[in-house]
N, C-alpha and C positions, 0 to 999 in steps of 0.2 A: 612498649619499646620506645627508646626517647629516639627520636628523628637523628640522621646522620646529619653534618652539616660541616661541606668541604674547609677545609682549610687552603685560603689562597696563598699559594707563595707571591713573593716579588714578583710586578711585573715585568721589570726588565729581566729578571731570567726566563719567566716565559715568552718574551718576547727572543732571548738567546735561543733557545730551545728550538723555538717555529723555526729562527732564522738557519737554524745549523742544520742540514738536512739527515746528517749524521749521528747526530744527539738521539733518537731512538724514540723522542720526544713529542715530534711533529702531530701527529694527530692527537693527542693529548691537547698538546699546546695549544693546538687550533680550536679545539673545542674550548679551554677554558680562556681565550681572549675572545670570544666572541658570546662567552656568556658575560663575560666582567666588561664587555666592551662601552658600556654607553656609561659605567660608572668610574670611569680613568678620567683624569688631567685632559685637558686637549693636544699636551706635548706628546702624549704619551697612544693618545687616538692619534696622531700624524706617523708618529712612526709603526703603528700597527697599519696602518691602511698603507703608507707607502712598500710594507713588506708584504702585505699581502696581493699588491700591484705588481710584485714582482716573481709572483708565484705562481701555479697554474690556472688552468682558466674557470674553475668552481670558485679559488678563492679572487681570484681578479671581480667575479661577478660580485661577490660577498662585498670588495672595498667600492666596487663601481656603485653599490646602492646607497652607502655609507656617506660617498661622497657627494653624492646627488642634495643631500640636504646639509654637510658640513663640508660645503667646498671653500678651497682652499685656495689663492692664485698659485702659492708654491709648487704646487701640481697638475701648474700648465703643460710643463714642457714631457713630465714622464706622460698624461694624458694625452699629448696629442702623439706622441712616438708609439702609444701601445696601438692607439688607433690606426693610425698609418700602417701598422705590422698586421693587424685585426681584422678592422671593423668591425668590431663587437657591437653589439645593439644595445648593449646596456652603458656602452662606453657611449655612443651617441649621443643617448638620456643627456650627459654633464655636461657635452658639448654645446647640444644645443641649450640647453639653460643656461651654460656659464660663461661660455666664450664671447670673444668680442665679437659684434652683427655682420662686421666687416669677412671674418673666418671663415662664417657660419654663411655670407651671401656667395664668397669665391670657391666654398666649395658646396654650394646647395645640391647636386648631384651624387653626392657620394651617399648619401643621407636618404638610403632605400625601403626603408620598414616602412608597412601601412602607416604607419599614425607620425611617421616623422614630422610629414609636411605640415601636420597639422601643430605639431610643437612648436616649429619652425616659423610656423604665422603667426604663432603669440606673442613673439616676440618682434616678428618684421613688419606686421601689419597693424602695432600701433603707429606706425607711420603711414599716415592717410594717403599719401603718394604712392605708399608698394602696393601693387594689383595682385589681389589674390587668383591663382588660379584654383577655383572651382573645380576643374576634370579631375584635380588630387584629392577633394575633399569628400568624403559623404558626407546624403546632407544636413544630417545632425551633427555633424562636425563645423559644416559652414554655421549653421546659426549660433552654435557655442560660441563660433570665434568671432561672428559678427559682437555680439553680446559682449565675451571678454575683450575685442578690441575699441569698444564704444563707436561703432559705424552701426549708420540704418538701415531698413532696407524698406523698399514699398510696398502696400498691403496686396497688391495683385501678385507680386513676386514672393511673399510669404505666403501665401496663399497657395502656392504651385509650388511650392515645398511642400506644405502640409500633403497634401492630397497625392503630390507624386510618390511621397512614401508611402499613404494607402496603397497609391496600383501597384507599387513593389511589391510590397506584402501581400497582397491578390493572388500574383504571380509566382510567387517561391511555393515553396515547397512547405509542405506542413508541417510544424514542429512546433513543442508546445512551450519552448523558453522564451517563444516571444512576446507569452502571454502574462500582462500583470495577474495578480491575483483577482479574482470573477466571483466565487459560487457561496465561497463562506459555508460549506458541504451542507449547500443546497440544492433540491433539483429546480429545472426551468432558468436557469440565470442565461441572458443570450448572451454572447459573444460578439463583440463589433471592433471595427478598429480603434473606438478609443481605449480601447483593453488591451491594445500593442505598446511596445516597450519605447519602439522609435517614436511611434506618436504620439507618446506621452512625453518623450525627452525633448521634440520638437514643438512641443503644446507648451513645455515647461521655458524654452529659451525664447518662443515669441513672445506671451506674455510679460516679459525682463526687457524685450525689444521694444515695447506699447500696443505690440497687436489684438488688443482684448477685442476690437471689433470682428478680425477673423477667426477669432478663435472659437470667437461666439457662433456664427458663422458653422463655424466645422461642428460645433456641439450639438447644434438644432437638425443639421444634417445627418449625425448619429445620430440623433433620435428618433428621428423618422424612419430610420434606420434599421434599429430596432425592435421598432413596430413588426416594419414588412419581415424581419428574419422569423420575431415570435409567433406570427400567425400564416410560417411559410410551411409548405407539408412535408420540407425536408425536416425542419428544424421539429414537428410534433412525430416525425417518425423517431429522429436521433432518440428523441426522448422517453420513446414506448419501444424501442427496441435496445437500449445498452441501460446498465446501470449506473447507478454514481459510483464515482471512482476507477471506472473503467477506462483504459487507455483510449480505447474507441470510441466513447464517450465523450471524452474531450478534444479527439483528435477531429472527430464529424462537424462538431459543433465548431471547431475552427475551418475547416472547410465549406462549408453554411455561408459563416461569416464572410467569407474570401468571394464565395462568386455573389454573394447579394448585395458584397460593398460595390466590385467590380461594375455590375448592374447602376448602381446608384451614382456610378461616378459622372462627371461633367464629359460627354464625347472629348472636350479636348483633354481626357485623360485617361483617356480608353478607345479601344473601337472595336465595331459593331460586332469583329469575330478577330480573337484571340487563340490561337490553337493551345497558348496552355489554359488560360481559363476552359477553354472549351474541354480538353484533359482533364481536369480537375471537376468539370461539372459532371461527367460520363464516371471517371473514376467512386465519386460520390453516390451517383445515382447505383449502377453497380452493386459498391457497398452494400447500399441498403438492399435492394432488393437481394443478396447474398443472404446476409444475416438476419433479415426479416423470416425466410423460409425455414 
């Protein structure tokens, strides 16, 4: 059977069409300017994106992405009117990428989404005078923007990054996306924090800063590390009581890893009794003896 293969009309009639809400046409239309959309004129991408600015808020989001990477100044004025009526989060995106520092510094508050502040200091914080505030940032977000804004920081101070995201991850809650890939479906692989996601993202941005000394530092620390996990008797129960590929399996083996980092941390990143590590140790122990029987 030979392949169907649309025939495009004109795009100014489809672009008639979207715009007529009468024409019977709209969702038709919608769909074939957003499939032909990246292969149009740029006169012809301004005036689809300005009609779809003007339309509800599915296709507002559809142009607010559009124009994230072909912005346009002509589209200051309808962009900062939607926002004012809005605040859309995705209308933010443009804002903060496009507009002048000046906008973006008198109105810094309006600018509420997790990860604004963080867009927000890519662009204010190549000025070595603006003081980032921290209390807005996690803190692999700080050393991203330390990094993309070419500022240093000192290796005590990276240093207590590193590790304070350990005692984070200690502390939470067990779940297993925070784990890079480990086992290559094998048994015996232990689990430590440098097989966490933040720690590797934080490992990945000192490195880029010059911190190879603490990094080194944090690597020999896991390693000793998982020494004590592999020859701990939680860690040879996990392993003689769940199978491979068991949820339980890898969930234990993350819990292991949590109270023996914990244990391994510097007191000034920890203390001697934490009621959720201590939860989480009882909870563990528990387990096994549960599922042992």
């Amino acid at each position: 059977m030979d392949k169907w293969i649309p025939r495009n009309n004109p795009i100014a009639t489809v672009i008639k069409n979207y715009i007529d809400k009468k024409s019977g046409k709209v969702t038709e239309s919608r769909k074939e300017i957003q499939r032909r959309f990246f292969g149009l004129d740029w006169k012809d991408q301004k005036k689809i994106m300005s009609a779809f600015l003007d339309a509800g808020r599915s296709d507002r989001d559809w142009a607010y992405s559009r124009l994230l990477d072909l912005w346009d100044d002509s589209f200051g004025q309808k962009v900062s009117d939607l926002w004012a009526k809005y605040h859309e989060f995705r209308c933010a995106w443009i804002i903060i990428r496009h507009f002048p520092l000046d906008y973006i510094k008198n109105n810094i508050d309006q600018f509420k989404d997790d990860r604004d502040y963080y867009f927000i200091c890519l662009r204010l914080a190549k000025d070595k005078n603006y003081v980032i505030d921290r209390a807005k940032l996690s803190k692999t977000d700080y050393l991203a923007l330390l990094y993309h804004t070419e500022r240093e920081i000192a290796d005590e101070e990276a240093r207590d990054y590193l590790f304070s995201i350990v005692h984070d991850y200690c502390l939470g809650d067990t779940y297993l996306r925070r784990i890079e890939h480990v086992s290559n479906g094998k048994r015996g692989n232990v689990i430590t924090p440098a097989n966490y996601r933040k720690v590797n993202l934080a490992i990945y941005y000192l490195l880029r800063l010059g911190k190879e000394d603490v990094v080194k530092q944090f690597r020999e620390w896991n390693e000793k590390l998982e020494d004590t996990i592999f020859n701990s008797p939680e860690f040879k129960l996990v392993e003689k009581i769940y199978g491979l590929g068991d949820y339980d399996y890898e969930r234990k083996r993350v819990e292991v890893a949590d109270i023996y980092a914990y244990q391994a941390l510097d007191e000034k990143y920890n203390s001697l009794f934490d009621s959720s590590i201590e939860e989480k140790r009882k909870s563990l122990k528990d387990g096994l003896a549960r599922d042992r029987s």
